[in-house]
FIVO-643924 format. One record per residue (C-alpha): residue in one letter; x, y, z; residue number from 1. Coordinates in steps of 0.2 Angstrom, whole numbers, padded with zeros to 4 digits. Layout:
{res=a px=X py=Y pz=Z n=NUM}
...
***
This chain:
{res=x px=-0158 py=-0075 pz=-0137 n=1}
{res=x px=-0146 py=-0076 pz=-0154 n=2}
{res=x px=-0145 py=-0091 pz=-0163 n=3}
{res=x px=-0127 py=-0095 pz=-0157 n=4}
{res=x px=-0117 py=-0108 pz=-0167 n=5}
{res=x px=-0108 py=-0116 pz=-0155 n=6}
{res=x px=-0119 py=-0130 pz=-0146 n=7}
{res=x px=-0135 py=-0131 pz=-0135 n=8}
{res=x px=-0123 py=-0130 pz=-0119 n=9}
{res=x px=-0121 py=-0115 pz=-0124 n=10}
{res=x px=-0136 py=-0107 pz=-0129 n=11}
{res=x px=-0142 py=-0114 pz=-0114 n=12}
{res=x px=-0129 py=-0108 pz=-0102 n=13}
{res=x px=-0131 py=-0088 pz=-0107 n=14}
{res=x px=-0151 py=-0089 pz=-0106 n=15}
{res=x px=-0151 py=-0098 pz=-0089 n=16}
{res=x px=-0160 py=-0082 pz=-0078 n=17}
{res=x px=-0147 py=-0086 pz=-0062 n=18}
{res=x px=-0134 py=-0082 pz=-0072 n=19}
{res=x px=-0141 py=-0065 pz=-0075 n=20}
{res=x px=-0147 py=-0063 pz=-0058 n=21}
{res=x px=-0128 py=-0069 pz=-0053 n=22}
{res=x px=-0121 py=-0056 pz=-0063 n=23}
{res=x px=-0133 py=-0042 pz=-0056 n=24}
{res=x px=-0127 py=-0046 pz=-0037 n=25}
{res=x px=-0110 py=-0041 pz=-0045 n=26}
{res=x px=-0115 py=-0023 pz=-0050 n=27}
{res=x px=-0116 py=-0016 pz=-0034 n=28}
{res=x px=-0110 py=0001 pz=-0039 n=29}
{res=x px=-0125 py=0002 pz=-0051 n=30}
{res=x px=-0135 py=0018 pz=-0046 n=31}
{res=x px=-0151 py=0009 pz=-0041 n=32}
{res=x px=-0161 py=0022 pz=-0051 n=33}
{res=x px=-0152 py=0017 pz=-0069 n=34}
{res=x px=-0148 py=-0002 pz=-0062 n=35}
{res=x px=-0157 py=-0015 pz=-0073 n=36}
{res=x px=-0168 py=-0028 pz=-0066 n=37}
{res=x px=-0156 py=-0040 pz=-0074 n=38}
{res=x px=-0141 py=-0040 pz=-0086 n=39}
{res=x px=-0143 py=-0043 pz=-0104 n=40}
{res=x px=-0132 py=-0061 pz=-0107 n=41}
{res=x px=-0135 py=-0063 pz=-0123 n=42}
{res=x px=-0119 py=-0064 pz=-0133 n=43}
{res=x px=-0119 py=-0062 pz=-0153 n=44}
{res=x px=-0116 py=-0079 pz=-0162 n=45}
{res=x px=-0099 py=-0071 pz=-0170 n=46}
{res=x px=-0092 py=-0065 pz=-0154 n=47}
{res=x px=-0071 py=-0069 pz=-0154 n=48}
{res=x px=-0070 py=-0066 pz=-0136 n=49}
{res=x px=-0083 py=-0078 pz=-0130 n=50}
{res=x px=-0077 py=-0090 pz=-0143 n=51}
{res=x px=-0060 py=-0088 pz=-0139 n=52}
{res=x px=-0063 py=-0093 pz=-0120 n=53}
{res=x px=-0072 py=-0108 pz=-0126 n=54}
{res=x px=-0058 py=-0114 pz=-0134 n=55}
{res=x px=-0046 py=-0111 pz=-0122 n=56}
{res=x px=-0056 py=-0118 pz=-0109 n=57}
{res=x px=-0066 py=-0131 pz=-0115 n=58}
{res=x px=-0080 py=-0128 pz=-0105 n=59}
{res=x px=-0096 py=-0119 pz=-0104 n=60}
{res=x px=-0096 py=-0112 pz=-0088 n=61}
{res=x px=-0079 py=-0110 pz=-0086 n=62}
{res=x px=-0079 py=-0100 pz=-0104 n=63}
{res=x px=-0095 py=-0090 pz=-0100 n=64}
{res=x px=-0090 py=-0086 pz=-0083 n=65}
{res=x px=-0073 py=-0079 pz=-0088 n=66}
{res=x px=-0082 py=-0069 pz=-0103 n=67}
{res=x px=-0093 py=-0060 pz=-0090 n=68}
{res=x px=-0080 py=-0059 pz=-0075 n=69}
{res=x px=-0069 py=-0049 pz=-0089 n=70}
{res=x px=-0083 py=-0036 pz=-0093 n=71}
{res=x px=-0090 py=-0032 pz=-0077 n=72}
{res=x px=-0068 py=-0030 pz=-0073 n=73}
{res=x px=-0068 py=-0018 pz=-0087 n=74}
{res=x px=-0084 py=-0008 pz=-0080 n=75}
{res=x px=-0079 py=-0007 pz=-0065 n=76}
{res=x px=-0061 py=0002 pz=-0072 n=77}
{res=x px=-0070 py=0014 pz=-0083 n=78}
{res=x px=-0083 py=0018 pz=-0069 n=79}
{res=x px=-0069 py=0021 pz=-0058 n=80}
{res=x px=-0059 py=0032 pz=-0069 n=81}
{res=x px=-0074 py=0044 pz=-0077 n=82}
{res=x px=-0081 py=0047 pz=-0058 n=83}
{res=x px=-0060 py=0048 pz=-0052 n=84}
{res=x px=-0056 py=0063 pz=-0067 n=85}
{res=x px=-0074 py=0073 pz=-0071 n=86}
{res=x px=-0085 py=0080 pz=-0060 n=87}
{res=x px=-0100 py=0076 pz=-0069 n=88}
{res=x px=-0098 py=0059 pz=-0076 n=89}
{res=x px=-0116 py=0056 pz=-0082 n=90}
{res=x px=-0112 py=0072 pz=-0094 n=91}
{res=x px=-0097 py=0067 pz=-0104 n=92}
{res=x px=-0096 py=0061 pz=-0122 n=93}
{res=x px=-0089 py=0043 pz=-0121 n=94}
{res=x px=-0081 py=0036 pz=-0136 n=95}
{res=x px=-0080 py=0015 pz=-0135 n=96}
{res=x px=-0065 py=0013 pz=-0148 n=97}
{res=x px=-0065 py=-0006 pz=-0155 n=98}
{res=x px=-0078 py=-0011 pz=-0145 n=99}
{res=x px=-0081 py=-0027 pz=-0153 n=100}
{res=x px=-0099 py=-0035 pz=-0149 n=101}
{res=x px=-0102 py=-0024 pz=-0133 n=102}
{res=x px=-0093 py=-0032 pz=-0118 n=103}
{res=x px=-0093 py=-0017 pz=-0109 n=104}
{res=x px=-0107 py=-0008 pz=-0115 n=105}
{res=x px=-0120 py=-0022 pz=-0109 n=106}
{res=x px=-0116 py=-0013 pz=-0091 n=107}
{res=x px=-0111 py=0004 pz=-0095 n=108}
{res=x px=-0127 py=0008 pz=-0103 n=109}
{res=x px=-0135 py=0009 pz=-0088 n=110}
{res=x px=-0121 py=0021 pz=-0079 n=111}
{res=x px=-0120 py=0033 pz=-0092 n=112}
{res=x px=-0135 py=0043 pz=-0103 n=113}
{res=x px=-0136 py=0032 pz=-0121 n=114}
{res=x px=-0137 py=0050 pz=-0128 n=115}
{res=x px=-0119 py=0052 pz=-0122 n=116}
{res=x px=-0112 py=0035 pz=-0126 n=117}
{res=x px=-0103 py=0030 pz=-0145 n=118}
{res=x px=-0095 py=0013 pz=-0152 n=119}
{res=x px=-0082 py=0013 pz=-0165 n=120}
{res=x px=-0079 py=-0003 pz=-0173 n=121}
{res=x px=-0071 py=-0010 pz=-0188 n=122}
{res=x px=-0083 py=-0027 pz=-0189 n=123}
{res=x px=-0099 py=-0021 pz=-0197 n=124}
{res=x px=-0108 py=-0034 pz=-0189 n=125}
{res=x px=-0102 py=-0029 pz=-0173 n=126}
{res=x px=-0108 py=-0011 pz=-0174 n=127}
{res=x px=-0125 py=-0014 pz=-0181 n=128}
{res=x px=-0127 py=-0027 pz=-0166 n=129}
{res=x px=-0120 py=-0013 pz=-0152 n=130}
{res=x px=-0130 py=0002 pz=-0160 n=131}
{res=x px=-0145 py=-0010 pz=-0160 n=132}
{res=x px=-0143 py=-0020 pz=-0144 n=133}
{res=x px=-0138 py=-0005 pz=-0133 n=134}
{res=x px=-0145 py=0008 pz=-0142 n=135}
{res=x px=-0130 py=0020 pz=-0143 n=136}
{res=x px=-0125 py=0029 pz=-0157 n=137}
{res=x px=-0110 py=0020 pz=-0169 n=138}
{res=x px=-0097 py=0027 pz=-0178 n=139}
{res=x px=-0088 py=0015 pz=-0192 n=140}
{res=x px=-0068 py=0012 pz=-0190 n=141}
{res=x px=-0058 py=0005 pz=-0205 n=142}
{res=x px=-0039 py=-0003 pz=-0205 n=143}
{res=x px=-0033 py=0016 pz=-0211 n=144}
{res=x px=-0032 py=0030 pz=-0195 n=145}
{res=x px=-0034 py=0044 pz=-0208 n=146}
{res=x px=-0050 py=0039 pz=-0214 n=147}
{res=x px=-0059 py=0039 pz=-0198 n=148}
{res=x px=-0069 py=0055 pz=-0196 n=149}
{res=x px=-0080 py=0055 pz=-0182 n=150}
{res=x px=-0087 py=0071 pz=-0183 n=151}
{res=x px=-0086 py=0077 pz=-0168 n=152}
{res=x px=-0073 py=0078 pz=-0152 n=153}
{res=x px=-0073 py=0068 pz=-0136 n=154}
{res=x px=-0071 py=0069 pz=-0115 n=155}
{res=x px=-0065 py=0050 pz=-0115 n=156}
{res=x px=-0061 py=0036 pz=-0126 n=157}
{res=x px=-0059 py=0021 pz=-0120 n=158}
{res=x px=-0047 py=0008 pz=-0130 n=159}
{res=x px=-0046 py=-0009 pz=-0125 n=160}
{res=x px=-0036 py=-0024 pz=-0130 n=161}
{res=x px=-0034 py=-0014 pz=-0148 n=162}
{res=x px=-0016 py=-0008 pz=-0146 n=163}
{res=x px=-0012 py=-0025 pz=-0138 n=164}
{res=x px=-0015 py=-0030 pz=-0157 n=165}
{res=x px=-0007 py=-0018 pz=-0166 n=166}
{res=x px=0011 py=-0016 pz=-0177 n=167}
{res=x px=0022 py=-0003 pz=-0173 n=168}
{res=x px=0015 py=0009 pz=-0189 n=169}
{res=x px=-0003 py=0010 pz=-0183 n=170}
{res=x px=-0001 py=0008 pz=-0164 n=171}
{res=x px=0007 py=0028 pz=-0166 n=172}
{res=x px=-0004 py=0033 pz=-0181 n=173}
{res=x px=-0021 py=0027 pz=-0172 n=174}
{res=x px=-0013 py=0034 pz=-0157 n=175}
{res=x px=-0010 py=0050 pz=-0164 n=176}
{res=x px=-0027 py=0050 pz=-0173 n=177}
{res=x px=-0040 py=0047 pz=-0159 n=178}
{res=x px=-0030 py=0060 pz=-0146 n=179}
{res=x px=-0037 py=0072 pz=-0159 n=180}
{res=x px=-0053 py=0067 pz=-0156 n=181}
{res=x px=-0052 py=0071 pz=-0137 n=182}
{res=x px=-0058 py=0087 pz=-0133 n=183}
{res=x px=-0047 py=0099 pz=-0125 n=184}
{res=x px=-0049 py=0092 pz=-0109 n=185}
{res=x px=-0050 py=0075 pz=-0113 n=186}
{res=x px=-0043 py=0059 pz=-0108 n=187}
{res=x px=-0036 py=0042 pz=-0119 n=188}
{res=x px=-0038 py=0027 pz=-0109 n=189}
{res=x px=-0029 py=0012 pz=-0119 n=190}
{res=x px=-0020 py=-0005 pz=-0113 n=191}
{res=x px=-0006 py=-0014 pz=-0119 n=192}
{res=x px=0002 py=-0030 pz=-0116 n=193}
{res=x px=0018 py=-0027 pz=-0106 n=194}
{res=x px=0035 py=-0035 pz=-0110 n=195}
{res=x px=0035 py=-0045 pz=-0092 n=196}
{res=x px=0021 py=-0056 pz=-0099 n=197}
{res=x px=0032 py=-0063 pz=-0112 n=198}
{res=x px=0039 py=-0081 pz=-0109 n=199}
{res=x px=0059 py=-0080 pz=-0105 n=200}
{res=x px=0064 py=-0087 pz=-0121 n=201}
{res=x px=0056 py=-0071 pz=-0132 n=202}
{res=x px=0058 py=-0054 pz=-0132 n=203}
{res=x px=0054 py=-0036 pz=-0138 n=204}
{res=x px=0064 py=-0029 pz=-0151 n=205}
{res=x px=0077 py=-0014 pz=-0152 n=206}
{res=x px=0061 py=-0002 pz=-0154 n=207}
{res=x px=0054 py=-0010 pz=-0138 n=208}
{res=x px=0038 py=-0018 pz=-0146 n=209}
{res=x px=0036 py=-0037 pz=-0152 n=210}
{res=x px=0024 py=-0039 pz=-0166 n=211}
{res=x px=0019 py=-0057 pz=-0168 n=212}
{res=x px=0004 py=-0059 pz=-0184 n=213}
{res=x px=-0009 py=-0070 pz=-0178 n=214}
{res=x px=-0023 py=-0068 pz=-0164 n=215}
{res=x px=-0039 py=-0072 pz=-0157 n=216}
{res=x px=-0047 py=-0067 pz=-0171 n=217}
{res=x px=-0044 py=-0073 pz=-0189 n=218}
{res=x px=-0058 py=-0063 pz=-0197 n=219}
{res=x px=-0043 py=-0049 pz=-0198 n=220}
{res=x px=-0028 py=-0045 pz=-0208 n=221}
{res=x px=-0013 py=-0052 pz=-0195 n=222}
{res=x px=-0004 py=-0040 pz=-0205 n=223}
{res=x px=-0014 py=-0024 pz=-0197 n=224}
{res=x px=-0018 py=-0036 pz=-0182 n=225}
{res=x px=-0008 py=-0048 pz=-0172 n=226}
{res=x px=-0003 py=-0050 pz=-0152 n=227}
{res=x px=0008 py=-0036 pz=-0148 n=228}
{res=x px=0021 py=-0036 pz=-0132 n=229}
{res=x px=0032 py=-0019 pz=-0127 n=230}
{res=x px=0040 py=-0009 pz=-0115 n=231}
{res=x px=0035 py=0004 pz=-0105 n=232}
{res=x px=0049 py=0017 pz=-0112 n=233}
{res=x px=0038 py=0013 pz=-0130 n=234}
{res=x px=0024 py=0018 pz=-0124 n=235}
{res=x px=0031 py=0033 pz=-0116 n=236}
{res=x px=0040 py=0040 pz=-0131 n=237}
{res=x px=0024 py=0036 pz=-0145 n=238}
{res=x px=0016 py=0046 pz=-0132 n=239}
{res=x px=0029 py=0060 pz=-0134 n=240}
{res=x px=0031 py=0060 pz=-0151 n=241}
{res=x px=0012 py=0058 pz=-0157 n=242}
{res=x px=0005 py=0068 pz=-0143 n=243}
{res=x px=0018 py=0080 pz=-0136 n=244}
{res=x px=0028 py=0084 pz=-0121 n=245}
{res=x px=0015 py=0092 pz=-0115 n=246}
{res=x px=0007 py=0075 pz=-0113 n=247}
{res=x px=0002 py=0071 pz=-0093 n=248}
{res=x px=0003 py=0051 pz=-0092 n=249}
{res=x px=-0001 py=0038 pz=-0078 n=250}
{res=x px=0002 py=0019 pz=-0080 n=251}
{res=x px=-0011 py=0006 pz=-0070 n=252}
{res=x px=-0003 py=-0010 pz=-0072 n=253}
{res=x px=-0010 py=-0028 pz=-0075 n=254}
{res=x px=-0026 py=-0020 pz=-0074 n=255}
{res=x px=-0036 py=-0029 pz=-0088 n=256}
{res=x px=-0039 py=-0048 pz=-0086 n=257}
{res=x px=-0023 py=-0052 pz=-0075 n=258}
{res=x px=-0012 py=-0046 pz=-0088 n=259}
{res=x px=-0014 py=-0029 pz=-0099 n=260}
{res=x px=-0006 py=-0013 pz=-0092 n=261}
{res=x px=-0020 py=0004 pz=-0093 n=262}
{res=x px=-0011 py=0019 pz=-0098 n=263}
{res=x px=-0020 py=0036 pz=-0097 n=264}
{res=x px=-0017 py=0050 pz=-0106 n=265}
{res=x px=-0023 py=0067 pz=-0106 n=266}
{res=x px=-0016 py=0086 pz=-0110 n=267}
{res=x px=-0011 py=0103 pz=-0101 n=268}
{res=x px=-0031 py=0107 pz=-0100 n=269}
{res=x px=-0037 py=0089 pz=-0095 n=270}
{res=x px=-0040 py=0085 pz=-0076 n=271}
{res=x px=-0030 py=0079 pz=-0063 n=272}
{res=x px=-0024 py=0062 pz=-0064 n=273}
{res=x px=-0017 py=0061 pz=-0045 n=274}
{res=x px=-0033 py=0051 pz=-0038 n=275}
{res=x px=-0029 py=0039 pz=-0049 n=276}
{res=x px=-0014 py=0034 pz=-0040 n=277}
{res=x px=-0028 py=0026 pz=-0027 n=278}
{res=x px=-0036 py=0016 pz=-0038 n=279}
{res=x px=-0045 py=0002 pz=-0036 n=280}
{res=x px=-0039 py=-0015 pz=-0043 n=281}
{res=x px=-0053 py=-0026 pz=-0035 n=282}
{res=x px=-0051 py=-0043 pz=-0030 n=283}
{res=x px=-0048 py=-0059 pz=-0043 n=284}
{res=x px=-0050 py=-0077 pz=-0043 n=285}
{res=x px=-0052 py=-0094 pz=-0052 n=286}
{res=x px=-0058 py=-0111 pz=-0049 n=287}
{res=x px=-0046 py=-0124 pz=-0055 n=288}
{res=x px=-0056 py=-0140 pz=-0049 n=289}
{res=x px=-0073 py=-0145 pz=-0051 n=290}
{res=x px=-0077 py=-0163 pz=-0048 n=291}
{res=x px=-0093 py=-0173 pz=-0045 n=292}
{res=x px=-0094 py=-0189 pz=-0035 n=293}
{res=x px=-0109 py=-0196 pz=-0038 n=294}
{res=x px=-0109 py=-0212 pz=-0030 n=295}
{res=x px=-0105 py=-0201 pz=-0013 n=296}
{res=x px=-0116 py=-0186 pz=-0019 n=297}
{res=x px=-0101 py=-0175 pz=-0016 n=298}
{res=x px=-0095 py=-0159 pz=-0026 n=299}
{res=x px=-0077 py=-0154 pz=-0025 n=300}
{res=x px=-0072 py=-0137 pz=-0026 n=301}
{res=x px=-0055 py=-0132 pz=-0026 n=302}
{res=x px=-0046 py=-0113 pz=-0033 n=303}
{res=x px=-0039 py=-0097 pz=-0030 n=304}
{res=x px=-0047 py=-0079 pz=-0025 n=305}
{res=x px=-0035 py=-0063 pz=-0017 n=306}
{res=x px=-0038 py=-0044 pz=-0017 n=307}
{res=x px=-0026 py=-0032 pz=-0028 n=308}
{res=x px=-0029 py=-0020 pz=-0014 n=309}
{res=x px=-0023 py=-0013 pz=0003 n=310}
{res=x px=-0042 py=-0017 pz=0007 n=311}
{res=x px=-0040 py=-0039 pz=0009 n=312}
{res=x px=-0051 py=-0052 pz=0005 n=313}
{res=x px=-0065 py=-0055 pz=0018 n=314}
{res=x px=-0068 py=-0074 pz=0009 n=315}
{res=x px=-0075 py=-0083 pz=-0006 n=316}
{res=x px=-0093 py=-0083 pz=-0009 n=317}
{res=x px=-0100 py=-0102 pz=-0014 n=318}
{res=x px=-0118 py=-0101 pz=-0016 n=319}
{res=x px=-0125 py=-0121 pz=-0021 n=320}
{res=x px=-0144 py=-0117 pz=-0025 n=321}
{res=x px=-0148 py=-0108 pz=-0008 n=322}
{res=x px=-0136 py=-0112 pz=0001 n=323}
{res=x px=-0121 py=-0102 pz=0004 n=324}
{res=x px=-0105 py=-0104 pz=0012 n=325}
{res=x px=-0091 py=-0091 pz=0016 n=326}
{res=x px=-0074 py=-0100 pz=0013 n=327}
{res=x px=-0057 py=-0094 pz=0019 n=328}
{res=x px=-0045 py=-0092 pz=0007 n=329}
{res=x px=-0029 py=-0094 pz=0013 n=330}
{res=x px=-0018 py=-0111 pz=0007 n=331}
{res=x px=-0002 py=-0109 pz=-0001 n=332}
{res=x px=-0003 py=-0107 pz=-0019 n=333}
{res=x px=0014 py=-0099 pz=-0024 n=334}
{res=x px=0011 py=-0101 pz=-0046 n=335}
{res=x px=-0003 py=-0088 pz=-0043 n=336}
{res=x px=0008 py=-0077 pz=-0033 n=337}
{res=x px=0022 py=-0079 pz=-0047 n=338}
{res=x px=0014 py=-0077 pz=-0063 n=339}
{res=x px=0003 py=-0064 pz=-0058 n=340}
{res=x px=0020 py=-0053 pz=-0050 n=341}
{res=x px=0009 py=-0051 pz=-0035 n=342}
{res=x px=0019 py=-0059 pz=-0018 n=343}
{res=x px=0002 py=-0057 pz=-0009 n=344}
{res=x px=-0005 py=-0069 pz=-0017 n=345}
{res=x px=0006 py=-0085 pz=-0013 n=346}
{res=x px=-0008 py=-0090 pz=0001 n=347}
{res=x px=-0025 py=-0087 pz=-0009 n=348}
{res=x px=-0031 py=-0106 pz=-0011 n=349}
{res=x px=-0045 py=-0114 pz=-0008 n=350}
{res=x px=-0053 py=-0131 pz=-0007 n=351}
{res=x px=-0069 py=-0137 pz=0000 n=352}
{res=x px=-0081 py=-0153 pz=-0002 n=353}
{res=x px=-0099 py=-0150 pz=-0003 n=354}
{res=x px=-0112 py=-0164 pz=-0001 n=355}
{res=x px=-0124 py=-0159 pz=-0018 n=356}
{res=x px=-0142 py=-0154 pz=-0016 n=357}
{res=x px=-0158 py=-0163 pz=-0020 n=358}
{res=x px=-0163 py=-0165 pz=-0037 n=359}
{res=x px=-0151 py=-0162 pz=-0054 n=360}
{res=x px=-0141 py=-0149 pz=-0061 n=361}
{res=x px=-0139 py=-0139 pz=-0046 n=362}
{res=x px=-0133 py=-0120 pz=-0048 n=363}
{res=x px=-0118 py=-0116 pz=-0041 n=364}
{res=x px=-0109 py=-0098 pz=-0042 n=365}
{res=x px=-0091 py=-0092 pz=-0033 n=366}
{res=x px=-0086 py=-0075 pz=-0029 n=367}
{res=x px=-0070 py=-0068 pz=-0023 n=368}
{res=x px=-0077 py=-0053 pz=-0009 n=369}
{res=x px=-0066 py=-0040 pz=-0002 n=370}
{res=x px=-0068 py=-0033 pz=0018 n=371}
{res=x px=-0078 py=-0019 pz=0011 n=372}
{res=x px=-0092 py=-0030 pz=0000 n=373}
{res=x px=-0083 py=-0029 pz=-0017 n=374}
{res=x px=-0084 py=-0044 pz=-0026 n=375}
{res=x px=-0078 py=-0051 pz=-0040 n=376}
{res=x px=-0086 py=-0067 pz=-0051 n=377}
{res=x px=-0075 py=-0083 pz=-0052 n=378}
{res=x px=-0088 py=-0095 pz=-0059 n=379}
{res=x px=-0106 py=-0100 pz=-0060 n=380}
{res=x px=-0116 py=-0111 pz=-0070 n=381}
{res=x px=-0127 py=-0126 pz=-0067 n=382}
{res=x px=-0118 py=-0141 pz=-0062 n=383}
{res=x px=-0123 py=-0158 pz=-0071 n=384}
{res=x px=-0125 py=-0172 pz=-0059 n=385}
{res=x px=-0135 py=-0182 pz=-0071 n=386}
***
């Protein structure tokens, strides 16, 4: 385990073994010859993402879980899209673009051949750990789109929460640069932050992109890196004018952590982006409420969980040490149905009472799980009852 800086909660939290256990019950898609017999949750100490959840939450579990929920969300969209569009996934070359400290790399190391797996990143830090944690080969990235040289072309890169970041100069000229690292049959997979996530009193410009300097992470330039909000028609015409006409597109909405937009990109020799228009979003959820009652040796439980699919959700997972419990998810919760644009959503909630096990510190873990056995994590962590 890395020496992390933030607290001994922490440090604590990502080497408890249930929560890599947990997180290996989630990986159901796994072949079972390349599946682990855990998941790697060590997190480098410099990690923004894992810091900024910690800050937004303040809260361990809360943090870690979201950290984790997010990757294996991002997995499980790339796993989807390489076996949806090649008809030998385990064979193409796969490009990580701005893959920070590895978030999905911890889990797509074991679907696809290290030998065929690269990680572009502008941190240093973050490369050396990636190429040394996950043993994949790393290729270095730098503020200017023309001095990136790879080497070599590409069957998929995979760009997230990059162009979410960017000004309206580099989102086309990194645009333009890494669709000339595909191969010619290639696919570009990038996401965005759509214009509908903007509160009512901003909005995009005459361009259709609002660039606002400042982020998550203030180890870079806000003036190459900020939070970025545009229209769909943007993204459309970049595409057009830094790719081609020629360009064949598809748009997966909210399709990253409830809010960024996937757009997928490929040429006239690239493959057929039809079977994408059944793709699976998953099922979602979060826990709003966790309270101990010591005195009546009582934990309260009380959240959200849906499905983004046709396919609905079967019930929410709680698992209390070795107990488990199939909750139905279905009081009225109309803020989730409205700020997540899904009507399907407005009865999701949940809320149940517990009487807490023997002993201290129980682990507790949640999980949002469709008819068919998907699941997605909402939470887990040891709960303190000291």
């Amino acid at each position: 385990m890395s020496e992390h800086p933030y607290s001994e909660p922490v440090r604590s939290a990502l080497a408890e073994e249930c929560l890599a256990a947990t997180l290996l019950a989630h990986c159901r898609w796994m072949d079972e010859a390349t599946a682990p017999t855990a998941i790697d949750t060590d997190i480098h100490p410099d990690c923004q993402m894992l810091g900024h959840s910690l800050r937004a939450h303040g809260d361990v579990n809360r943090a870690v879980s979201q950290y984790f929920s997010v990757a294996m969300q991002q997995y499980q969209v790339v796993r989807q899209l390489i076996e949806r569009l090649f008809d030998a996934p385990t064979e193409i070359d796969f490009l990580d673009f701005a893959c920070g400290f590895g978030r999905l790399l911890r889990f797509l190391v074991h679907s696809l051949p290290r030998e065929h797996l690269y990680a572009s990143e502008i941190q240093a830090d973050a490369l050396a750990w990636v190429g040394e944690r996950y043993g994949v080969h790393t290729l270095p990235s730098g503020p200017d789109p023309a001095d990136f040289a790879p080497g070599r072309h590409f069957d998929m890169i995979w760009v997230a929460s990059l162009f979410s970041h960017l000004p309206d100069a580099l989102f086309r000229s990194w645009l333009e640069r890494l669709a000339k690292s595909l191969s010619p049959g290639g696919v570009l997979c990038f996401s965005v932050h759509d214009e509908a996530l903007l509160p009512p009193d901003m909005a995009v410009g005459d361009n259709g992109m609002l660039y606002i300097a400042g982020s998550e992470n203030d180890g870079l330039d806000p003036a190459i890196y900020g939070t970025t909000f545009v229209t769909a028609d943007y993204v459309k015409s970049v595409i057009t004018e830094t790719i081609g006409e020629h360009a064949r597109v598809r748009r997966l909405r909210r399709l990253l952590a409830h809010e960024q937009d996937v757009y997928v990109v490929t040429g006239v020799h690239g493959p057929d982006l039809s079977p994408l228009a059944e793709f699976r979003c998953g099922t979602r959820g979060w826990l709003d409420e966790l309270e101990v009652d010591q005195a009546a040796g009582t934990l309260w439980l009380k959240g959200w969980a849906g499905s983004l699919d046709e396919i609905g959700l079967a019930h929410v997972e709680v698992r209390l040490n070795d107990r488990v419990i199939q909750q139905e998810a279905s009081e009225p919760t109309p803020r989730v149905a409205e700020v997540l644009g899904r009507p399907e959503l407005a009865r999701s909630g949940f809320s149940l009472s517990l009487p807490l096990p023997p002993g201290t510190d129980p682990w507790l873990a949640l999980s949002a799980v469709a008819e068919d056995g998907e699941r997605a994590l909402i939470y887990a962590g040891r709960i303190s009852t000291a």
